[in-house]
Residue, then its C-alpha position, 0 to 999 in steps of 0.5 A: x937265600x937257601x935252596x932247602x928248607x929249615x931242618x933239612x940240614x942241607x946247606x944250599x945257597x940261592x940268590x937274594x930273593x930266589x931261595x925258600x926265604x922272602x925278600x920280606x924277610x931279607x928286608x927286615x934284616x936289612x932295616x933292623x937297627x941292631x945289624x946296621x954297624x955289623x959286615x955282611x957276606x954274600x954266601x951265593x952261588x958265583x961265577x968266575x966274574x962275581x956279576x952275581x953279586x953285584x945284582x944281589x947287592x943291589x936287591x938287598x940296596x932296594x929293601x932297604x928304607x930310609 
């Protein structure tokens, strides 16, 4: 997600589902067949103990349709 808006060229990273962008659309990306065999990476703000990622990963889990 992203703490600053489209054009802003300010490169600020946010929680899944925190920033500026809308799970819908963290959940369109998560279900489009053309993503489904590609990595992801969580460019999010972390702690020393990652915790952060382990609720980001299970946000996005939650969008996802079978």
């Amino acid at each position: 997600d992203s703490k600053a808006g489209l054009g802003s060229r300010v490169d600020r990273h946010e929680h899944i589902g925190k920033g500026l962008l809308s799970l819908e659309t963290f959940r369109l990306v998560v279900n489009d067949a053309r993503f489904a065999d590609l990595p992801g990476l969580l460019e999010t703000p972390k702690s020393d103990d990652l915790h952060e990622d382990i609720e980001n990963l299970r946000v996005l889990r939650s969008l996802i349709q079978t």
